[in-house]
C-alpha positions as a Markdown table, in Angstrom:
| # | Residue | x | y | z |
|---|---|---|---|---|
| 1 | Unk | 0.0 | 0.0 | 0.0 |
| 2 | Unk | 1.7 | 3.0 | -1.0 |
| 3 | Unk | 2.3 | 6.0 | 1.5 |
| 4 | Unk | 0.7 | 9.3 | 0.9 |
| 5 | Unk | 3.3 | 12.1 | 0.5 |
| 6 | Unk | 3.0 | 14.3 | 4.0 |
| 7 | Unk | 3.6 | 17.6 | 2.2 |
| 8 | Unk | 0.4 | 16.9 | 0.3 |
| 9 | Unk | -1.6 | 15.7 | 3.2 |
| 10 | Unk | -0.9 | 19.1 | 4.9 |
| 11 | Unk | -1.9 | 20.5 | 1.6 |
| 12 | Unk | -5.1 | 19.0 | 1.6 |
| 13 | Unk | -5.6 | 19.6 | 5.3 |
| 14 | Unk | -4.5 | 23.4 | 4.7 |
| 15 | Unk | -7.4 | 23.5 | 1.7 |
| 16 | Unk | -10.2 | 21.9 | 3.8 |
| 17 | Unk | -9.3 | 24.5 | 6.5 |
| 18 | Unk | -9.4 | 27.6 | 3.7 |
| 19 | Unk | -13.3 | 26.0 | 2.5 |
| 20 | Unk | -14.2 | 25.7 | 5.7 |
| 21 | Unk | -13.0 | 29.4 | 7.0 |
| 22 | Unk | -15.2 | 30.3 | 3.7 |
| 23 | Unk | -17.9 | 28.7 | 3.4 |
| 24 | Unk | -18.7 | 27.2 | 7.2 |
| 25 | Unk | -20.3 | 31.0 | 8.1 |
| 26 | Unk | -22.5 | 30.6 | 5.0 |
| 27 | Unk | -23.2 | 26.9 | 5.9 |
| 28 | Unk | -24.6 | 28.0 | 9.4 |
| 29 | Unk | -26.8 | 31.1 | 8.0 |
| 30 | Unk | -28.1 | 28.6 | 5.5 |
| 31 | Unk | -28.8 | 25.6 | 8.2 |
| 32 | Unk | -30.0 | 28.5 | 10.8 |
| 33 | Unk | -32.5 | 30.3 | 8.2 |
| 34 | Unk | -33.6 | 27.7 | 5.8 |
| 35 | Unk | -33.3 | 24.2 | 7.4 |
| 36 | Unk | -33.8 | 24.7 | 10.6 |
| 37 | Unk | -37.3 | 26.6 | 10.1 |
| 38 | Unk | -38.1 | 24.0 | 7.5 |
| 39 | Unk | -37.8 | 21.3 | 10.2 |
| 40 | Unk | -39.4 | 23.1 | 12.8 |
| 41 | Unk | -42.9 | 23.9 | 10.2 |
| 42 | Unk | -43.0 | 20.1 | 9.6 |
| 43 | Unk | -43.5 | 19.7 | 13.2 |
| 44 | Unk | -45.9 | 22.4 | 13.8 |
| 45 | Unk | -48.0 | 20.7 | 11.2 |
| 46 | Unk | -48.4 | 18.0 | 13.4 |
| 47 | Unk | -49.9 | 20.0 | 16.3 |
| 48 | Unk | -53.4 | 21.6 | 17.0 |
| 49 | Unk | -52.2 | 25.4 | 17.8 |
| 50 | Unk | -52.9 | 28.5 | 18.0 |
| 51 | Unk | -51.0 | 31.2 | 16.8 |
| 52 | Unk | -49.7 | 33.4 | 20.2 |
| 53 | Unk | -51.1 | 30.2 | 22.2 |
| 54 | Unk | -48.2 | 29.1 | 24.8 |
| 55 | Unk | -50.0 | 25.4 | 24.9 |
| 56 | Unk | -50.5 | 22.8 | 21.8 |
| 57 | Unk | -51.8 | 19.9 | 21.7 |
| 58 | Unk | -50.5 | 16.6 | 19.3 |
| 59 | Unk | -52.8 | 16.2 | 15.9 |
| 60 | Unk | -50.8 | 14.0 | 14.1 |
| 61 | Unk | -52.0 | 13.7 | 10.2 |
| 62 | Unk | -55.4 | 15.4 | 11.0 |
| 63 | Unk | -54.3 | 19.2 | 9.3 |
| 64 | Unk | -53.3 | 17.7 | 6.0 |
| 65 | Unk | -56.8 | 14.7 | 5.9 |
| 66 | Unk | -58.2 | 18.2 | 6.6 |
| 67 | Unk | -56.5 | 20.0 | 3.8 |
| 68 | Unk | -57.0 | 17.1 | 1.0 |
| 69 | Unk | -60.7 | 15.7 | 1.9 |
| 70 | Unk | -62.7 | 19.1 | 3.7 |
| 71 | Unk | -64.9 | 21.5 | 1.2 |
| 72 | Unk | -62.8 | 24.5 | 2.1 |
| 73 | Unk | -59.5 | 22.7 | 1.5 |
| 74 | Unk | -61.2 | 21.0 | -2.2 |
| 75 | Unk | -62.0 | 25.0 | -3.1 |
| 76 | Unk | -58.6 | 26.1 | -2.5 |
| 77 | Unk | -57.0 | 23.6 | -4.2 |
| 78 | Unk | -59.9 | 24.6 | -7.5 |
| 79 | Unk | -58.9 | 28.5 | -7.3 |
| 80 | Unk | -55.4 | 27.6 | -7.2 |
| 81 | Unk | -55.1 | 25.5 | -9.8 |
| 82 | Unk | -57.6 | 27.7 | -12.0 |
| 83 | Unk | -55.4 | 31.2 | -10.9 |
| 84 | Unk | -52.3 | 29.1 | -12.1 |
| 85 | Unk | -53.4 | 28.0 | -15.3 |
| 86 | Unk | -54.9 | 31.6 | -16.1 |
| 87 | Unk | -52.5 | 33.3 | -15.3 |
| 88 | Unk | -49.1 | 31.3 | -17.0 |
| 89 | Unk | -50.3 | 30.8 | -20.1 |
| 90 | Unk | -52.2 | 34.2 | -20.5 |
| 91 | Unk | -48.6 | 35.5 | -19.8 |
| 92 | Unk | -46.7 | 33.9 | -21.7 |
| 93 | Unk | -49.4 | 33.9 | -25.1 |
| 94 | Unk | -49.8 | 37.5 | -24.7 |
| 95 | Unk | -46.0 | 38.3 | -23.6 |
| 96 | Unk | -45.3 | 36.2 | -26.9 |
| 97 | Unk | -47.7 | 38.3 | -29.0 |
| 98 | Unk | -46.0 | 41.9 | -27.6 |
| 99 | Unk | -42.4 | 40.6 | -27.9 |
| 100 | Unk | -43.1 | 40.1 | -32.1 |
| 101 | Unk | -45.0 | 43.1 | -32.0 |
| 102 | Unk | -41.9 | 45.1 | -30.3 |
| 103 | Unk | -39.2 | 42.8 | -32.3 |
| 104 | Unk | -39.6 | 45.3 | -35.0 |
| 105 | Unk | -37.8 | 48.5 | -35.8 |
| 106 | Unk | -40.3 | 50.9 | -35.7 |
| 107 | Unk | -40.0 | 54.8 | -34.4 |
| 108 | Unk | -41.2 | 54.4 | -30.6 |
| 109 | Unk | -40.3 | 50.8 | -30.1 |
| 110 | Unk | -38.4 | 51.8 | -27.3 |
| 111 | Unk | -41.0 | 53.6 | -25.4 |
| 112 | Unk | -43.3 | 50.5 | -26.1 |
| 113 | Unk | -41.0 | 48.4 | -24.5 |
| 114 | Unk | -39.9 | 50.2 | -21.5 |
| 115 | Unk | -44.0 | 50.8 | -21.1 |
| 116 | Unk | -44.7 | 47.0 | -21.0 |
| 117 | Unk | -42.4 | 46.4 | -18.5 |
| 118 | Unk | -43.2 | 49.0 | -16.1 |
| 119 | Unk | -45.9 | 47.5 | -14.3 |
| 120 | Unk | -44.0 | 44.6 | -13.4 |
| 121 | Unk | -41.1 | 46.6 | -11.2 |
| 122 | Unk | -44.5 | 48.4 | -9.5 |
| 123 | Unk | -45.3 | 47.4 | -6.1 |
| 124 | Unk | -48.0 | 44.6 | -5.8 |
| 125 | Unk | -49.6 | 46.9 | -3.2 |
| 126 | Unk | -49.7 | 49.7 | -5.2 |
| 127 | Unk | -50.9 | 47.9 | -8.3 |
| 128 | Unk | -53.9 | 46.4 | -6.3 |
| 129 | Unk | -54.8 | 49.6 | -4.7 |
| 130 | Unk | -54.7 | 51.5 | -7.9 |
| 131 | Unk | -56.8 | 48.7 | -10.0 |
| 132 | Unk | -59.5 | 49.1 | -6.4 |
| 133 | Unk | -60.5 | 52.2 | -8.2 |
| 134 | Unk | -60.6 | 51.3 | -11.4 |
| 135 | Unk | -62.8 | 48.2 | -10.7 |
| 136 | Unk | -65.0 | 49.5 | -8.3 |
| 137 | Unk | -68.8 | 49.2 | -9.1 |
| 138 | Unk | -69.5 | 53.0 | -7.6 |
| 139 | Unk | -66.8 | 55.3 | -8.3 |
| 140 | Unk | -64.0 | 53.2 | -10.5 |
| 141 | Unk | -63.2 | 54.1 | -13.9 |
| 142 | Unk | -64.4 | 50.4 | -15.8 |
| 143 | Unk | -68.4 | 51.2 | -13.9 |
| 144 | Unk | -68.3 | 55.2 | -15.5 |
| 145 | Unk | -66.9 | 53.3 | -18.5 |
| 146 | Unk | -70.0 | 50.9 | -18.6 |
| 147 | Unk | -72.8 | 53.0 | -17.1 |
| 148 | Unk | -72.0 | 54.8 | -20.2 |
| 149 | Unk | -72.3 | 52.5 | -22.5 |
| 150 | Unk | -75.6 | 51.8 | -21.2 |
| 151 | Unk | -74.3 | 48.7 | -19.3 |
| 152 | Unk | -74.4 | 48.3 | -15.2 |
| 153 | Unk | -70.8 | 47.9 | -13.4 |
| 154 | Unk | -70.8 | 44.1 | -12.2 |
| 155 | Unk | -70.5 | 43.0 | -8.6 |
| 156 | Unk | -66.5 | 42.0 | -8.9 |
| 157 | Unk | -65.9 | 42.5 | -5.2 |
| 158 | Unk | -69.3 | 40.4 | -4.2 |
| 159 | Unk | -69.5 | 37.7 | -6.6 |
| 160 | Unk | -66.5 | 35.0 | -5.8 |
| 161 | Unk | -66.2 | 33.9 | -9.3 |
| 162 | Unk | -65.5 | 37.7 | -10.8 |
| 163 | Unk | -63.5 | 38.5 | -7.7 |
| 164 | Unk | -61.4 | 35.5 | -9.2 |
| 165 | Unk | -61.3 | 36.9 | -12.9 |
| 166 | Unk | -60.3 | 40.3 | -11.5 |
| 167 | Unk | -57.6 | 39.7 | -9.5 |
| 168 | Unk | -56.3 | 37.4 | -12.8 |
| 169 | Unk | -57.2 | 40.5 | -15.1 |
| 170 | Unk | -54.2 | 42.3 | -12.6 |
| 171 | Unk | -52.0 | 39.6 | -12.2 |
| 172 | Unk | -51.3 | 39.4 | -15.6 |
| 173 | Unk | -51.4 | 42.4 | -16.6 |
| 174 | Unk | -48.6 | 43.2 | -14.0 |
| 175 | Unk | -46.1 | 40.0 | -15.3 |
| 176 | Unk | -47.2 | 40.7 | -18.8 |
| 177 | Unk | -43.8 | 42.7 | -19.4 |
| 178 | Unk | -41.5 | 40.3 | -17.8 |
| 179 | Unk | -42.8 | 37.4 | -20.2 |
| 180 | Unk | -43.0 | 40.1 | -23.5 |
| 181 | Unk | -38.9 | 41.5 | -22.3 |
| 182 | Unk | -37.6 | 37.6 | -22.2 |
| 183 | Unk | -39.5 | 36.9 | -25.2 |
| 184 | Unk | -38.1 | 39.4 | -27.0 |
| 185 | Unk | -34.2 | 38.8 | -25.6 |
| 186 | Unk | -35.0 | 35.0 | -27.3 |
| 187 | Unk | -35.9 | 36.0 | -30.5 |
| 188 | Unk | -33.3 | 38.6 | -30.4 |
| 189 | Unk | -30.7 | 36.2 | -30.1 |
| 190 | Unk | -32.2 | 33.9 | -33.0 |
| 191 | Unk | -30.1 | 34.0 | -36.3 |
| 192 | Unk | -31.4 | 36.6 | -38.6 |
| 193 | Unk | -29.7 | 34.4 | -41.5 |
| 194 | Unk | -31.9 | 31.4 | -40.8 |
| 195 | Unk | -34.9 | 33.7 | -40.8 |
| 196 | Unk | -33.4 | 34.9 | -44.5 |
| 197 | Unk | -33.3 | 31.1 | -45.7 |
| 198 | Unk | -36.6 | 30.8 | -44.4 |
| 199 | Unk | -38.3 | 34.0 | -46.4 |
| 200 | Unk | -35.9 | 32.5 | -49.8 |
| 201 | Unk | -37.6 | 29.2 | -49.4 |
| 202 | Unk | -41.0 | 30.8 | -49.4 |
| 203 | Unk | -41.6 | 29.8 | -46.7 |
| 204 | Unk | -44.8 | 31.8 | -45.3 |
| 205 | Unk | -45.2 | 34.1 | -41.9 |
| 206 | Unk | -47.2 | 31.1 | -39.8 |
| 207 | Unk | -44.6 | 28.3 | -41.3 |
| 208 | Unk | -41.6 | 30.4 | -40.1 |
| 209 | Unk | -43.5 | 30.6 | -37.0 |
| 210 | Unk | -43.9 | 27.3 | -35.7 |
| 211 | Unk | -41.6 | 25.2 | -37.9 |
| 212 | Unk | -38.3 | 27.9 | -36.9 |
| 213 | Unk | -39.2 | 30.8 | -34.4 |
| 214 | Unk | -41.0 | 28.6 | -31.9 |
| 215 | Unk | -38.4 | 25.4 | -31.4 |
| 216 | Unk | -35.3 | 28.1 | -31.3 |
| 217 | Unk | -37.5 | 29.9 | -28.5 |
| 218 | Unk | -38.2 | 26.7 | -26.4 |
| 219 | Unk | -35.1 | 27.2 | -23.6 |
| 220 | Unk | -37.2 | 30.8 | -23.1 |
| 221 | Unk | -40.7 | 29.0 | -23.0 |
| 222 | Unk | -39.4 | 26.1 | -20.7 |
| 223 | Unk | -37.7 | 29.3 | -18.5 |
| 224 | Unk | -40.8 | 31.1 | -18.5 |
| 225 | Unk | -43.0 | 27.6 | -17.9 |
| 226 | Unk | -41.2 | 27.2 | -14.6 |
| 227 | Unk | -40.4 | 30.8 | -13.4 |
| 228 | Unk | -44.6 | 32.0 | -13.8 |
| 229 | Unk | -45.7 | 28.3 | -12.3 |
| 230 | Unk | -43.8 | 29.4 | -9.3 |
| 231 | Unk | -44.6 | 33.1 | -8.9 |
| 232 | Unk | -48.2 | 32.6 | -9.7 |
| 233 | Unk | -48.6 | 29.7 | -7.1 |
| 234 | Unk | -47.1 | 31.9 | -4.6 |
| 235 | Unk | -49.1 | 35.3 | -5.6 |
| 236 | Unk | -50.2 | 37.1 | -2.6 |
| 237 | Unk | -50.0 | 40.7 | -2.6 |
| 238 | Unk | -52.3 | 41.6 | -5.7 |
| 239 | Unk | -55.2 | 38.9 | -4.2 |
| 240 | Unk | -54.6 | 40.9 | -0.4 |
| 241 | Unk | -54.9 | 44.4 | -1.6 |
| 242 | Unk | -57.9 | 43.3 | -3.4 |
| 243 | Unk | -59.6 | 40.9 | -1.6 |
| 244 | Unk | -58.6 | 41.1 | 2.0 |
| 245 | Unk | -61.1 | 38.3 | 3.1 |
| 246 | Unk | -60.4 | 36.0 | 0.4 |
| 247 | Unk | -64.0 | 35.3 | -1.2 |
| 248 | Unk | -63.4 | 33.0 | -4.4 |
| 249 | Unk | -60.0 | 34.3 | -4.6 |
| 250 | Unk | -58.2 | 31.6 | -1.7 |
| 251 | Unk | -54.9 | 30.3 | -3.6 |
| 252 | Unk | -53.1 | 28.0 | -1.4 |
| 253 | Unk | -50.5 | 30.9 | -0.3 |
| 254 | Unk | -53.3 | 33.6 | 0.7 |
| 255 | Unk | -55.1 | 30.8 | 2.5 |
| 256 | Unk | -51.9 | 29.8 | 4.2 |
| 257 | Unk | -52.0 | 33.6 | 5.5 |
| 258 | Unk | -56.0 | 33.8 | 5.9 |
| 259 | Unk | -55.2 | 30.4 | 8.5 |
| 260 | Unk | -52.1 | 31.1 | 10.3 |
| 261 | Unk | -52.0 | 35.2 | 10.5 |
| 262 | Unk | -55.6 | 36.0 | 9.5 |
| 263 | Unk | -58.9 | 35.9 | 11.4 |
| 264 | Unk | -58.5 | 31.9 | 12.4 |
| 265 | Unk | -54.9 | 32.2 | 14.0 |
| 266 | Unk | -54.9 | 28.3 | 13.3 |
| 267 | Unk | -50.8 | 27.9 | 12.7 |
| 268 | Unk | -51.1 | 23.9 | 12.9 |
| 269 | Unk | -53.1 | 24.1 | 9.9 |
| 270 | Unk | -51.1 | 26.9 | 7.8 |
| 271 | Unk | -47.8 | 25.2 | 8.6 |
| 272 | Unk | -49.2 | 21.7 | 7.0 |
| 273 | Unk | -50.5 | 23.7 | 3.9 |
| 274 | Unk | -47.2 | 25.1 | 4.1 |
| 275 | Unk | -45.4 | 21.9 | 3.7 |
| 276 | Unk | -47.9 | 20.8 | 0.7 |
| 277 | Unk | -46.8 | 23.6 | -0.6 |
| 278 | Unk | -43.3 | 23.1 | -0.4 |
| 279 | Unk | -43.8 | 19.8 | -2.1 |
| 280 | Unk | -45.7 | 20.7 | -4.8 |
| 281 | Unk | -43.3 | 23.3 | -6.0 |
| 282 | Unk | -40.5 | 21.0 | -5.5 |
| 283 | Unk | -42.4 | 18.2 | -7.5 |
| 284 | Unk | -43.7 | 20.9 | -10.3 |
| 285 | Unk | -39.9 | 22.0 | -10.6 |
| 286 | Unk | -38.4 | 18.5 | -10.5 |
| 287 | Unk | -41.0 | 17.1 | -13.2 |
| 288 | Unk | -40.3 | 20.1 | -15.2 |
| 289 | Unk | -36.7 | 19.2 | -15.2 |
| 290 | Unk | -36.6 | 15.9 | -15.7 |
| 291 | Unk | -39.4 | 15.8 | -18.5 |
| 292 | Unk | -40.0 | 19.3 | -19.9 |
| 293 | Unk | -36.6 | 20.0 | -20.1 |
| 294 | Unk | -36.0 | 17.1 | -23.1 |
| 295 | Unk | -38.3 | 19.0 | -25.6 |
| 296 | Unk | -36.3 | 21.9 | -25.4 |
| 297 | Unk | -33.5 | 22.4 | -28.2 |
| 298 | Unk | -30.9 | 24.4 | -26.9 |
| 299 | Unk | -28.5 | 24.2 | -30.4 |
């Protein structure tokens, strides 16, 4: 068995140290902040407790039965999937249409682009108390809009269905510009040359479309796929500002809030649909990856 040199030993001892002087602070923060807290919320989805309660009482698998079989639990899950499917491919089909629209050299283009992404660097709260106005049935803008028309303001804020479409209506038209700026940085970056070859083979505007412009922009769709998956599952601000009581517009992140910090102070119950939440997104993201990702052509 041959003998390790001692001058590299020491070497390797010396770098261990240098990784450990480095990265051990980070290592802590990131066990103290992420993990641990992690840990702990899995436990506290076990427990019947109240939030500011100094007593709790052991409730085993009872919060997530409760969160997978009860009406309330079966209507969150609906909005949520509903607000999610809305919402991604809403911004991402309409972000596509703007990005070809602004992919154009055209006096103002700039302007347009730097007004479609506005809204999205705007404060969620801001955004939702600005769109109050314009949806209310009294005094907002859309009711003057329709009372004038002839046509009587709908019930958005009283009706949990609209309340739903609303809050969508704003959500999207906030992330609109993100989706439209990638968009346009993909087809930005495809080859003008094979666009040429295209338009010499005669080949028409749809055909260029789907057969070339699409496939070259699938690394941005399968970006955008799992980056508006994730926000919209974990919108909250917009559907707060709006809707402070929920009322058709529970998504599993503002009924995690409603439940642990809102009127029922039930923390055993928002940490388990905390957890499911976790998982989903972890599931959504690693299905994405491991499936999704083939399609996409990235040469």
């Amino acid at each position: 068995m041959p003998v390790q040199n001692p001058h590299r030993r020491r070497q390797r001892r010396r770098d261990a140290l240098v990784f450990l002087a480095f990265a051990g602070p980070n290592l802590l923060l990131i066990a103290a902040f992420i993990y641990y807290p992690l840990l702990s919320n899995v436990y506290y989805s076990t427990l019947n407790w109240r939030m500011g309660s100094t007593s709790a009482t052991s409730a085993g698998l009872d919060n997530y039965v409760r969160l997978f079989t009860s009406p309330a639990g079966a209507e969150m899950w609906r909005v949520t999937i509903t607000f999610t499917v809305v919402t991604v491919l809403a911004s991402m089909v309409l972000g596509l249409l703007v990005a070809l629209a602004l992919n154009h050299r055209i006096p103002g283009v700039t302007g347009g682009r730097t007004a479609i992404f506005a809204p999205y660097v705007l404060s969620g709260v801001g955004v939702g108390m600005v769109w109050n106005f314009i949806f209310d049935p009294q005094i907002g803008l859309l009711g003057h809009v329709l009372r004038a028309l002839g046509a009587r303001s709908p019930e958005w804020y009283l009706d949990g269905d609209l309340a739903l479409v609303m809050v969508m209506i704003v959500y999207v038209w906030k992330n609109l510009g993100f989706c439209a700026v990638v968009f346009l940085a993909g087809l930005q970056s495809i080859p003008s040359d094979l666009i040429e070859a295209a338009r010499i083979d005669r080949a028409g505007a749809l055909t260029r479309f789907f057969r070339l412009t699409l496939p070259l922009l699938s690394p941005t769709v399968f970006f955008l796929t799992v980056t508006t998956i994730l926000s919209s599952m974990q919108a909250f601000d917009i559907l707060k500002i709006m809707t402070p009581s929920g009322n058709g517009t529970n998504t599993i992140v503002f009924e995690l809030y409603l439940q642990g910090f809102g009127p029922y102070q039930n923390a055993g119950y928002a940490a388990a649909i905390s957890v499911v939440l976790f998982v989903v997104l972890f599931a959504i993201t690693a299905f994405q990856m491991r499936f999704v990702e083939k399609r996409v052509h990235y040469a």
